[in-house]
C-alpha positions as CSV (number, residue, x, y, z in Angstrom):
1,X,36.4,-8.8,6.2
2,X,35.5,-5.9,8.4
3,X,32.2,-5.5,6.4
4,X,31.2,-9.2,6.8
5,X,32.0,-8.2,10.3
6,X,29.2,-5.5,10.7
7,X,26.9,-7.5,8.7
8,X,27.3,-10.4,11.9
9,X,27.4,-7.6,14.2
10,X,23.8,-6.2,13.2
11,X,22.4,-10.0,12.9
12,X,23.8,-10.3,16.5
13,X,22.0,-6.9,17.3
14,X,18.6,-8.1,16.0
15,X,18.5,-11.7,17.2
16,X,19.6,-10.7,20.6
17,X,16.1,-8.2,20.5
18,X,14.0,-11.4,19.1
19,X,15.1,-13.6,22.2
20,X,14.1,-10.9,24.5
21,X,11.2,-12.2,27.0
22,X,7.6,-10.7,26.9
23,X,4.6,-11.7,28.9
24,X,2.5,-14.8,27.1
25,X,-0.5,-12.6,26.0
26,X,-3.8,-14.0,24.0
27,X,-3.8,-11.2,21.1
28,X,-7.2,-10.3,19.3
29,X,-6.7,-8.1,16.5
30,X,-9.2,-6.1,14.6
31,X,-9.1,-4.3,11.6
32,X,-11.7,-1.6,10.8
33,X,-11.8,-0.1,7.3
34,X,-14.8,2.3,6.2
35,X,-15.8,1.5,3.2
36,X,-18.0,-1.1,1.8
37,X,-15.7,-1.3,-1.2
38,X,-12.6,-2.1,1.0
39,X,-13.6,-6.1,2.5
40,X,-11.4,-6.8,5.5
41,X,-12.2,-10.3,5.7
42,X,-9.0,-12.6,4.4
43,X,-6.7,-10.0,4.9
44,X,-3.2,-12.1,5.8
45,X,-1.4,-10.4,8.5
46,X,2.1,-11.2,9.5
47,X,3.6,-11.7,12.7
48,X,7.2,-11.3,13.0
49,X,10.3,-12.3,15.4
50,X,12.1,-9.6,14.2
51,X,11.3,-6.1,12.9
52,X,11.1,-6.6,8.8
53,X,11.9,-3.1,7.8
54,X,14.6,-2.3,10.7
55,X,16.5,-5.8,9.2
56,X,16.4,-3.8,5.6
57,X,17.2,-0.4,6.6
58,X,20.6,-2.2,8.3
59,X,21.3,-3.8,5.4
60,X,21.1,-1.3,3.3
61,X,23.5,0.7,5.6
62,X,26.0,-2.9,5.5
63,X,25.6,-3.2,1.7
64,X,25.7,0.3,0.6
65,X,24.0,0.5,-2.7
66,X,24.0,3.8,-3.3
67,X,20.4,5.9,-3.9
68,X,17.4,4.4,-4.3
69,X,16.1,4.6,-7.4
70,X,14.3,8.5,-7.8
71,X,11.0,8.0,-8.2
72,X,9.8,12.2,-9.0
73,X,9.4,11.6,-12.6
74,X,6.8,8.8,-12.4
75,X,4.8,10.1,-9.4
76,X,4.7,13.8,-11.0
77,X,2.9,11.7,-14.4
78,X,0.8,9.7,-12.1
79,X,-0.3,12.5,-10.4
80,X,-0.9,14.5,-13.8
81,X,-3.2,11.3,-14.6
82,X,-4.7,11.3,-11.5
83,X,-6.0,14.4,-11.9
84,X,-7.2,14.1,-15.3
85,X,-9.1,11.5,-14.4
86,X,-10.9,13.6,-11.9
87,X,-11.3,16.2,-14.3
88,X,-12.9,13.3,-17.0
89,X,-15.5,11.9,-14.4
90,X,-17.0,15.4,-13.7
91,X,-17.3,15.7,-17.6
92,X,-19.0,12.4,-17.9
93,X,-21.7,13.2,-15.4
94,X,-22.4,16.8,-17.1
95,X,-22.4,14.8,-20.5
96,X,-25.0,12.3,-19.9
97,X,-26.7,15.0,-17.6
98,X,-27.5,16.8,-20.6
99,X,-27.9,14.3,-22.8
100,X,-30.9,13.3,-20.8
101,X,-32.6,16.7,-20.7
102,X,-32.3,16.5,-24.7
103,X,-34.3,13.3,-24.6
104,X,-37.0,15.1,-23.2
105,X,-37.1,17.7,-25.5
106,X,-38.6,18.8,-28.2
107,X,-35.8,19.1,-31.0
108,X,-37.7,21.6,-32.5
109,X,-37.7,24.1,-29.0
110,X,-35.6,27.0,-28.7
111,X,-34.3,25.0,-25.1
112,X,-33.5,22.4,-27.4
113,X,-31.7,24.8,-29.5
114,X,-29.5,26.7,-26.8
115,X,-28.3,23.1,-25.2
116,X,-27.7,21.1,-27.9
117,X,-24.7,22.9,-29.0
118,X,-23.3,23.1,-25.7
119,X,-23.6,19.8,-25.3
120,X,-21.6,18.9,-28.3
121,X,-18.8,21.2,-27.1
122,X,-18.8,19.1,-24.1
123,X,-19.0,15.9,-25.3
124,X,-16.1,16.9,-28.0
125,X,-13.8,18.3,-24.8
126,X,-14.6,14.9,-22.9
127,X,-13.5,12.9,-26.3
128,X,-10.1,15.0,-26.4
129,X,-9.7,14.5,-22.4
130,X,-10.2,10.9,-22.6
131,X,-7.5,10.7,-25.9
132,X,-4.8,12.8,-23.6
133,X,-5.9,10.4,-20.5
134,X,-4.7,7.6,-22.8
135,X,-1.5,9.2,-24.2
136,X,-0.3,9.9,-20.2
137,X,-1.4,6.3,-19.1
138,X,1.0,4.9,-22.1
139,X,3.8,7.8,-20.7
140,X,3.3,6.3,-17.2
141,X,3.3,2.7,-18.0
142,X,6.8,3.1,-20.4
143,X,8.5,5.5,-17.2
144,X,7.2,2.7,-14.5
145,X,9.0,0.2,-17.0
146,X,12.2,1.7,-16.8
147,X,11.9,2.6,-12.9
148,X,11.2,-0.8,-11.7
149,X,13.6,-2.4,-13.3
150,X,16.3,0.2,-11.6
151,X,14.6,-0.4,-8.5
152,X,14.6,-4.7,-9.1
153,X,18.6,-3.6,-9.6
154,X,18.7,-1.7,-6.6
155,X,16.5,-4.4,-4.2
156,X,19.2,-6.9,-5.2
157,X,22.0,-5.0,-3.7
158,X,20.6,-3.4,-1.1
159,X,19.0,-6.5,0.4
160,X,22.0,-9.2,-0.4
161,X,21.9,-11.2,3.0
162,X,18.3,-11.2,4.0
163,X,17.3,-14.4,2.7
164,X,20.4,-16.2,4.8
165,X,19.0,-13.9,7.7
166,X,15.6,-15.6,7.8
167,X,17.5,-19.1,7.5
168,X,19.4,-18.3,10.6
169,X,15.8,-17.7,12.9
170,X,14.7,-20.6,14.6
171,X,12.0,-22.4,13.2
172,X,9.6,-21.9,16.0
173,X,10.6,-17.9,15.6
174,X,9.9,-18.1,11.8
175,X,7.2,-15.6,10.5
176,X,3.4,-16.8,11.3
177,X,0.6,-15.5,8.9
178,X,-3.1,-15.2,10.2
179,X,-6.1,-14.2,8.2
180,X,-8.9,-12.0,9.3
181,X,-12.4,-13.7,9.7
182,X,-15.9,-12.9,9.4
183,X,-15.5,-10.0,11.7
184,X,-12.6,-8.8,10.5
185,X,-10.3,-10.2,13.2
186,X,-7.6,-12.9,14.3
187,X,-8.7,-14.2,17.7
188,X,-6.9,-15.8,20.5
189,X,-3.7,-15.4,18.8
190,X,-0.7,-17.0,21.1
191,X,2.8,-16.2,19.9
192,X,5.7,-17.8,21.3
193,X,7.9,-16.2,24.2
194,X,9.9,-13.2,22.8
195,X,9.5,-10.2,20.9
196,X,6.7,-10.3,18.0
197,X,6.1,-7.1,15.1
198,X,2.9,-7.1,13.3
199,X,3.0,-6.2,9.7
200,X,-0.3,-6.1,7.4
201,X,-1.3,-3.7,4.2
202,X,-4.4,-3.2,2.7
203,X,-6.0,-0.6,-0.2
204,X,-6.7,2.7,1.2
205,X,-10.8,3.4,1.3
206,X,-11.8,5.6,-1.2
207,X,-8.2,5.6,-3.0
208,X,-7.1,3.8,-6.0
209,X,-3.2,4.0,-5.5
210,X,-2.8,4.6,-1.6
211,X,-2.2,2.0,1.4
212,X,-2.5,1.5,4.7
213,X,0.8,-0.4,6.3
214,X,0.9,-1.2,9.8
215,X,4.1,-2.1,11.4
216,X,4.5,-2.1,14.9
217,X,6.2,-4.3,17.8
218,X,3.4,-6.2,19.7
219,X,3.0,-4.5,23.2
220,X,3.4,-6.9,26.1
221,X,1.4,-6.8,28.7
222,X,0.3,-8.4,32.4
223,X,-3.1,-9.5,31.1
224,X,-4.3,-12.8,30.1
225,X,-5.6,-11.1,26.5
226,X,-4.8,-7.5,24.7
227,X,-7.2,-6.1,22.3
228,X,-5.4,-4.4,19.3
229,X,-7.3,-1.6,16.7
230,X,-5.8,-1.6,13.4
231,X,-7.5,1.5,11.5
232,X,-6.5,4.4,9.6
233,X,-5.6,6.7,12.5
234,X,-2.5,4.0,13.7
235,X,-1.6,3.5,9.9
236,X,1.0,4.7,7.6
237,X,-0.7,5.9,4.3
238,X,1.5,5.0,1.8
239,X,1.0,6.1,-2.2
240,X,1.6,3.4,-4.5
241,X,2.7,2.8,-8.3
242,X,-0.3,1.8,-10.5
């Protein structure tokens, strides 16, 4: 009874923050990513009554589900690959580096002669890289196996009561999803009276298992409109599972 309690207690907490007044503010957010290889048109950001990961951290303290899964084995592998991989793309430039100086030799030169055996040392390293490349990839996908079902375990009890939570919020308070245009930005954006946290991910430029997450309360302010900059410097890089 006493922890049912709490759990109302904290809810009471939270809501009593989302009903709290702010100024009526036009928003217009922009997101800039460098990167050609990173679009940030279409990018769904959410807009939030209530602070998303403040709701799980207390319900994690409410439902106490012990540790989170340890995740040290499979980052230490994916880092291993990581760098392999690294290691296998400098290998493939100086392999077909020198197999295009061999074209344009004579295979009869002595230049021809003093490369061509380095080159098939290189090419025989790059084969063996790329086997132990794949051998660590099947390590990593077996280990991630195992760790996200522990972690789909440990979501379930750590999270119980978030779904009745949401069902509780007012439907005009529910959360509101906007999509980035053209230029990258939701315009005239007009939230209802209250409290409002913005929450949005997106693939780190230049990184194939890092994010950037923003989450952040919505400053209030006196003006008619308020510009906001989403870019890497306000972001939380976050590394990722593969």
């Amino acid at each position: 009874m006493l922890l049912g309690r709490s759990k109302y207690y904290i809810f009471a907490a939270v809501l009593f923050l989302i009903t709290g007044c702010s100024t009526r503010t036009t928003y217009y957010i922009q997101l800039q990513l460098f990167g050609i290889e990173v679009p940030c048109q279409g990018v769904e950001i959410d807009f939030s009554s209530y602070d998303y990961y403040a709701i799980l951290d207390s319900l994690v303290l409410v439902n106490n589900p012990g540790p989170r899964p340890d995740s040290t084995e499979i980052m230490a592998i994916l880092e291993t690959y990581q760098s392999a991989l690294q290691h296998r793309t400098i290998m493939a430039d100086s392999v077909d580096t020198l197999r295009e100086e061999l074209e344009k030799l004579d295979n009869k030169s002595i230049e021809y002669r003093k490369k061509y055996p380095i080159f098939i040392k290189i090419e025989k390293d790059f084969k063996a890289l790329s086997d132990e490349l794949h051998d660590i990839h099947s390590q990593y996908l077996e280990t991630k196996s195992v760790y996200d079902l522990k972690l789909k375990d440990w979501q379930a009890l750590a999270y119980k009561g978030f779904t009745a939570f949401k069902e509780k919020i007012p439907p005009e308070l529910q959360t509101k999803v906007e999509t980035t245009d053209q230029d990258c930005m939701v315009k005239k954006l007009v939230l209802p009276y209250g409290k409002w946290w913005l929450h949005t991910e997106v693939r780190r430029p230049g990184t194939t298992n890092e994010k950037l997450l923003w989450s952040f309360e919505l400053p209030s302010s006196d003006t008619d409109s308020t510009m906001i900059i989403l870019d890497e410097g306000n972001a939380k890089i976050i590394r990722e599972l593969l």
